[in-house]
Backbone as CSV, one residue per row, in Angstrom:
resi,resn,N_x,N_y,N_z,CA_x,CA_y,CA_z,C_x,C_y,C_z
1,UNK,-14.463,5.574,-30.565,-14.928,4.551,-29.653,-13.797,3.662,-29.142
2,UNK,-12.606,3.491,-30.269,-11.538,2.683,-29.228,-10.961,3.168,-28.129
3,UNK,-10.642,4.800,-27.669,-9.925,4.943,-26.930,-11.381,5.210,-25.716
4,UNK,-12.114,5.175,-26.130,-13.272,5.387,-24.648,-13.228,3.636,-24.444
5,UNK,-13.215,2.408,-25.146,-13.341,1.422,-24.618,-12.034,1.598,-23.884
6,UNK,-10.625,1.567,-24.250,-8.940,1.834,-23.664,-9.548,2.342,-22.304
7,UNK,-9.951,3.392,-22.129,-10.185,4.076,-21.608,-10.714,3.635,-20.267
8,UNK,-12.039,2.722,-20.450,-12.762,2.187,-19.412,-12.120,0.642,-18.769
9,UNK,-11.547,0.240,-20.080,-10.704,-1.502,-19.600,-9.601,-0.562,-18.554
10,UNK,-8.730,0.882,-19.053,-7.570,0.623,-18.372,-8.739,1.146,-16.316
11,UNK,-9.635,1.963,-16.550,-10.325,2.239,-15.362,-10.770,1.148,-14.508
12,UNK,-11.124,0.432,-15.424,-12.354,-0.715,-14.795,-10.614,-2.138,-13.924
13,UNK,-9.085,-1.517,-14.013,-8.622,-2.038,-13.136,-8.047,-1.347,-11.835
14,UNK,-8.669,0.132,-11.971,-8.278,0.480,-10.698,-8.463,0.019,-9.177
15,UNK,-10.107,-0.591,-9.254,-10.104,-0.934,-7.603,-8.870,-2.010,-7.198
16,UNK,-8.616,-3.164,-8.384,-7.730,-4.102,-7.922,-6.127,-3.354,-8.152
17,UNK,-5.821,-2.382,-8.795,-4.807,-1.558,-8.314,-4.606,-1.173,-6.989
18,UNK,-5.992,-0.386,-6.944,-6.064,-0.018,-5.089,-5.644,-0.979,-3.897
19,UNK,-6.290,-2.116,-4.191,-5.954,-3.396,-3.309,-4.422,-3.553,-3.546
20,UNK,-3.548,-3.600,-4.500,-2.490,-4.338,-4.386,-1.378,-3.237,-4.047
21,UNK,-2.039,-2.015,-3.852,-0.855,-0.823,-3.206,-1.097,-0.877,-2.148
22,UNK,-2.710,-1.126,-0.970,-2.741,-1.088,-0.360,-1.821,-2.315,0.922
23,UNK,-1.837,-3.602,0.215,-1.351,-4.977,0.349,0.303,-4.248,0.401
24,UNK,1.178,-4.127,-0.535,2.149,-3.839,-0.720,2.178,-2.975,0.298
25,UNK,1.672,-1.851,0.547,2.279,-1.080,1.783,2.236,-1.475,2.592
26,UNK,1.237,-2.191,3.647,1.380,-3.152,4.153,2.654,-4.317,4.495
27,UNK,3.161,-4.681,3.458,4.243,-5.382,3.367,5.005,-4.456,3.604
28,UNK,5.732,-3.917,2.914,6.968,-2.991,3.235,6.860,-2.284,4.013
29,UNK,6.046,-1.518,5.337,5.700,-1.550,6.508,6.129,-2.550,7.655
30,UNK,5.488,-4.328,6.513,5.658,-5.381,8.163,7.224,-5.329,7.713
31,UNK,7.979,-5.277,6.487,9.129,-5.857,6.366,10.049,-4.916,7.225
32,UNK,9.866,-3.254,7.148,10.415,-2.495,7.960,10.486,-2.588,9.430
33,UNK,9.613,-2.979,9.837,9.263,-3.107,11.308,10.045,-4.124,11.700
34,UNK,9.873,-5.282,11.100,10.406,-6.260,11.597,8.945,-7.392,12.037
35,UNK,7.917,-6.702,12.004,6.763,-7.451,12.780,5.678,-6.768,12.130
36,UNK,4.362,-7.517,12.389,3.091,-7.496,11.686,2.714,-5.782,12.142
37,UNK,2.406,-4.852,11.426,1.449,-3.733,12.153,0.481,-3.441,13.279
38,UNK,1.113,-2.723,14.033,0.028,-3.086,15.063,-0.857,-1.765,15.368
39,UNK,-2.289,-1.476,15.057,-2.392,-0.432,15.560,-2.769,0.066,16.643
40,UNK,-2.526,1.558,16.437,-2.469,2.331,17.359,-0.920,2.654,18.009
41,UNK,-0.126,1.654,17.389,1.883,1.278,17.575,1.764,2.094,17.068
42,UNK,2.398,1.398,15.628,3.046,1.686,14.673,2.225,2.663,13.921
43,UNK,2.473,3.863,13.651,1.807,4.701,12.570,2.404,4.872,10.834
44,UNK,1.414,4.844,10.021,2.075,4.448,8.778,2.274,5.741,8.476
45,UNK,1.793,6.800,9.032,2.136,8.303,8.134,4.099,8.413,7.966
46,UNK,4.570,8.245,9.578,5.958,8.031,9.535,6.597,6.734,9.177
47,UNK,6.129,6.133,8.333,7.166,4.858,8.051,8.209,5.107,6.676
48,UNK,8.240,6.026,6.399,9.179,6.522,5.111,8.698,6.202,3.958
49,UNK,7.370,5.928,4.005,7.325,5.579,2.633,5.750,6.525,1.977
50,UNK,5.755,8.329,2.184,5.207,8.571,1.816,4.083,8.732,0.920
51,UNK,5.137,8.808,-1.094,4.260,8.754,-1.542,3.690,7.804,-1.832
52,UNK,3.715,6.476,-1.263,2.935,5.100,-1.368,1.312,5.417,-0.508
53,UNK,1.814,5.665,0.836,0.715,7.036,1.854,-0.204,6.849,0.807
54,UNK,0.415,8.203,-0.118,-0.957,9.447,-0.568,-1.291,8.468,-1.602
55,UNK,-0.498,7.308,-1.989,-1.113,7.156,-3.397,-2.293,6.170,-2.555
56,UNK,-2.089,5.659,-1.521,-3.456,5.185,-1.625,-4.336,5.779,-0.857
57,UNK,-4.334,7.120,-0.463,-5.089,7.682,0.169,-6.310,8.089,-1.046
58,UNK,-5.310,9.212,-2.234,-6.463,9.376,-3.114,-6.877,8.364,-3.709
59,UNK,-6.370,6.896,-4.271,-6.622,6.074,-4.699,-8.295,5.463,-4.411
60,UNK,-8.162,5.498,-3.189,-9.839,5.171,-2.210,-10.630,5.658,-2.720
61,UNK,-10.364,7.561,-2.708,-11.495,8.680,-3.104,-11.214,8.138,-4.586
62,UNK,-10.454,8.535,-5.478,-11.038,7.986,-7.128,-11.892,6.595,-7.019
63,UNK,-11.453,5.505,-6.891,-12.577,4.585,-6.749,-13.611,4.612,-6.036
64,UNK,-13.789,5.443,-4.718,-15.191,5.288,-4.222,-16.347,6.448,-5.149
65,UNK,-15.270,7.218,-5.223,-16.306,8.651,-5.663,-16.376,8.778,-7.362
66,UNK,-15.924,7.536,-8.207,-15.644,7.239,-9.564,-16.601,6.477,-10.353
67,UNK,-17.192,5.694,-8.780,-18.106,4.300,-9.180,-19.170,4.563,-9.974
68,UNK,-19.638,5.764,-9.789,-21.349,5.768,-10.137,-20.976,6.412,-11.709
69,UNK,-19.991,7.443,-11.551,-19.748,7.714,-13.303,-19.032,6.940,-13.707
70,UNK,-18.406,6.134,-13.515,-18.083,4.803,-14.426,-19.029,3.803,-14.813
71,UNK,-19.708,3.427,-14.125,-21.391,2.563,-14.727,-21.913,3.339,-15.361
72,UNK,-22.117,4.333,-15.206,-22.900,5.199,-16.217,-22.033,5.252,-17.333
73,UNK,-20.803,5.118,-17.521,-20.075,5.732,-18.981,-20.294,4.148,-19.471
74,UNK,-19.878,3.161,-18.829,-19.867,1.808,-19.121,-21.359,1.219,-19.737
75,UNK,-22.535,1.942,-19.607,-23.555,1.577,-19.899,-24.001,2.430,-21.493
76,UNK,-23.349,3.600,-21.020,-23.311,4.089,-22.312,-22.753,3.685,-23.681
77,UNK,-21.406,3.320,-23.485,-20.299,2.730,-23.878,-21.107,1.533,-24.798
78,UNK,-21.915,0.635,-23.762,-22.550,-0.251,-24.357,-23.996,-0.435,-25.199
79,UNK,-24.814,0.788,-25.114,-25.531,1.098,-25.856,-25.356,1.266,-27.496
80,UNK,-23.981,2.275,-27.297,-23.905,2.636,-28.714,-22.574,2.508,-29.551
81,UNK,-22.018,1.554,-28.563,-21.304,0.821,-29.488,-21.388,-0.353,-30.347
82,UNK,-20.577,-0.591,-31.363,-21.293,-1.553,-32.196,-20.377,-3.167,-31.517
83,UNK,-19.402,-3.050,-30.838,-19.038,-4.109,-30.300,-19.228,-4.276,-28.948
84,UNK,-19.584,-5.215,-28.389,-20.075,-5.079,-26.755,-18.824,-6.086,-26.461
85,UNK,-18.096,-6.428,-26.394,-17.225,-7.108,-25.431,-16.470,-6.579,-24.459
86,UNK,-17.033,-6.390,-23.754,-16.290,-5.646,-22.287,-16.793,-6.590,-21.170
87,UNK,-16.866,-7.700,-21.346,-16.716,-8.621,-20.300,-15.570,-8.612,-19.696
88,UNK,-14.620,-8.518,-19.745,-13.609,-8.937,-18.934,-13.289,-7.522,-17.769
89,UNK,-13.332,-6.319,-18.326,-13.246,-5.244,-18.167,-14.462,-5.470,-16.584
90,UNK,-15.738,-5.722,-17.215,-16.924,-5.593,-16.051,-16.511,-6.538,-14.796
91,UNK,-16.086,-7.412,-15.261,-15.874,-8.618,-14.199,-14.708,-8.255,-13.180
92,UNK,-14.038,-7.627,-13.481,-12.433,-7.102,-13.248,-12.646,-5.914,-12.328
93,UNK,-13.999,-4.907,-12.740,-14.273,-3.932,-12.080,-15.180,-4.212,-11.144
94,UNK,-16.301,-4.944,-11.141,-17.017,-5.515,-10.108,-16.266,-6.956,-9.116
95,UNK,-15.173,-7.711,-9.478,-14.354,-8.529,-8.614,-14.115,-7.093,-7.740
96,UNK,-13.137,-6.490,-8.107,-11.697,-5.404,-7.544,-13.143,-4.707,-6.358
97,UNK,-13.972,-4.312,-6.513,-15.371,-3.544,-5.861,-15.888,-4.112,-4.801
98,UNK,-16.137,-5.753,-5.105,-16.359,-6.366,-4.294,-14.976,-6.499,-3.143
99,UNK,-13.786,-7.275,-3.636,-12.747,-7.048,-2.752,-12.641,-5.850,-2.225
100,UNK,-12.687,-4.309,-2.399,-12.704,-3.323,-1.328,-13.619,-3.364,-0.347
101,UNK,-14.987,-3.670,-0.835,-16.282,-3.373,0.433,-15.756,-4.812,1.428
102,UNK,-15.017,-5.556,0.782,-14.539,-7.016,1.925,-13.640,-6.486,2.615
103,UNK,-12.689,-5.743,2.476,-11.809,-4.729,3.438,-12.190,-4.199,3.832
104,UNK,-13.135,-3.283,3.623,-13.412,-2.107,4.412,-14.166,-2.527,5.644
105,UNK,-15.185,-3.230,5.129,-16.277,-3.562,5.874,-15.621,-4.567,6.951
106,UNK,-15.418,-5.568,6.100,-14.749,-7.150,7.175,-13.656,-6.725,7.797
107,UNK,-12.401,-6.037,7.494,-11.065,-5.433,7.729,-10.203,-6.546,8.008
108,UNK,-9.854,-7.585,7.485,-9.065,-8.556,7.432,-7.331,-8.383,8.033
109,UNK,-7.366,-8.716,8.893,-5.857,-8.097,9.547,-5.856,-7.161,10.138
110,UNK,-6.941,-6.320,10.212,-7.136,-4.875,10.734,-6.006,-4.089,9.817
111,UNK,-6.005,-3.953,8.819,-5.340,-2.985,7.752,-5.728,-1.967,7.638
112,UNK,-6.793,-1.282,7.387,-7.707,-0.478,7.034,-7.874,0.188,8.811
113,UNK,-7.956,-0.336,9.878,-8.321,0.517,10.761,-6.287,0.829,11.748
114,UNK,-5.645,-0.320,11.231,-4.100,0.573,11.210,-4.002,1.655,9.820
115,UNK,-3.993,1.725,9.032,-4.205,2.762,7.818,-4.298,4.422,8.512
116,UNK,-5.709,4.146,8.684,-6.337,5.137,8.947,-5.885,5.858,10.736
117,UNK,-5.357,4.991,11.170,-5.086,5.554,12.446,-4.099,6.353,12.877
């Protein structure tokens, strides 16, 4: 049971991983340029900084397509274990969850629709 709790604390910080590679590329993008991203300009596939790219390309798909079997292991987790403290872990994974659907959806800076373009 310790390394399935390890297990879910080190998971339950991926979405806010996701956010802060996505942020960071971003940056080292505006810092390269010289100026804020603009899309439909500037394309991030060629900005030299590949595997930053892919890491947050799959990064998206593991957290979007991760969510539903991670509540489920997390609920399990808490059934039959004899210690329930995974508060911090839940809060950490539902903050980081909430901050993606606020990007995606809201697109703050238009990040997400330069990203993808």
């Amino acid at each position: 049971m310790k390394y399935l709790k390890r297990i879910l604390t080190i998971f339950s910080y991926l979405p806010l991983f996701w956010m802060f590679l996505l942020y960071s590329f971003t940056v080292r993008c505006w810092i390269k340029l010289g100026h804020f991203p603009i899309p439909s300009v500037d394309d991030p596939k060629y900005r030299g900084f590949g595997i930053h790219y892919r890491l947050i390309w799959y990064g998206f798909l593991v957290v979007v397509y991760a969510c539903i079997p991670y509540l489920c292991a997390l609920l399990i987790f808490k059934k039959f274990a004899r210690e329930n403290n995974l508060r911090i872990p839940v809060i950490m994974y539902c903050t980081g969850c909430v901050l993606i659907a606020i990007q995606v959806w809201l697109d703050p800076f238009r990040i997400i629709y330069w990203y993808l373009d």
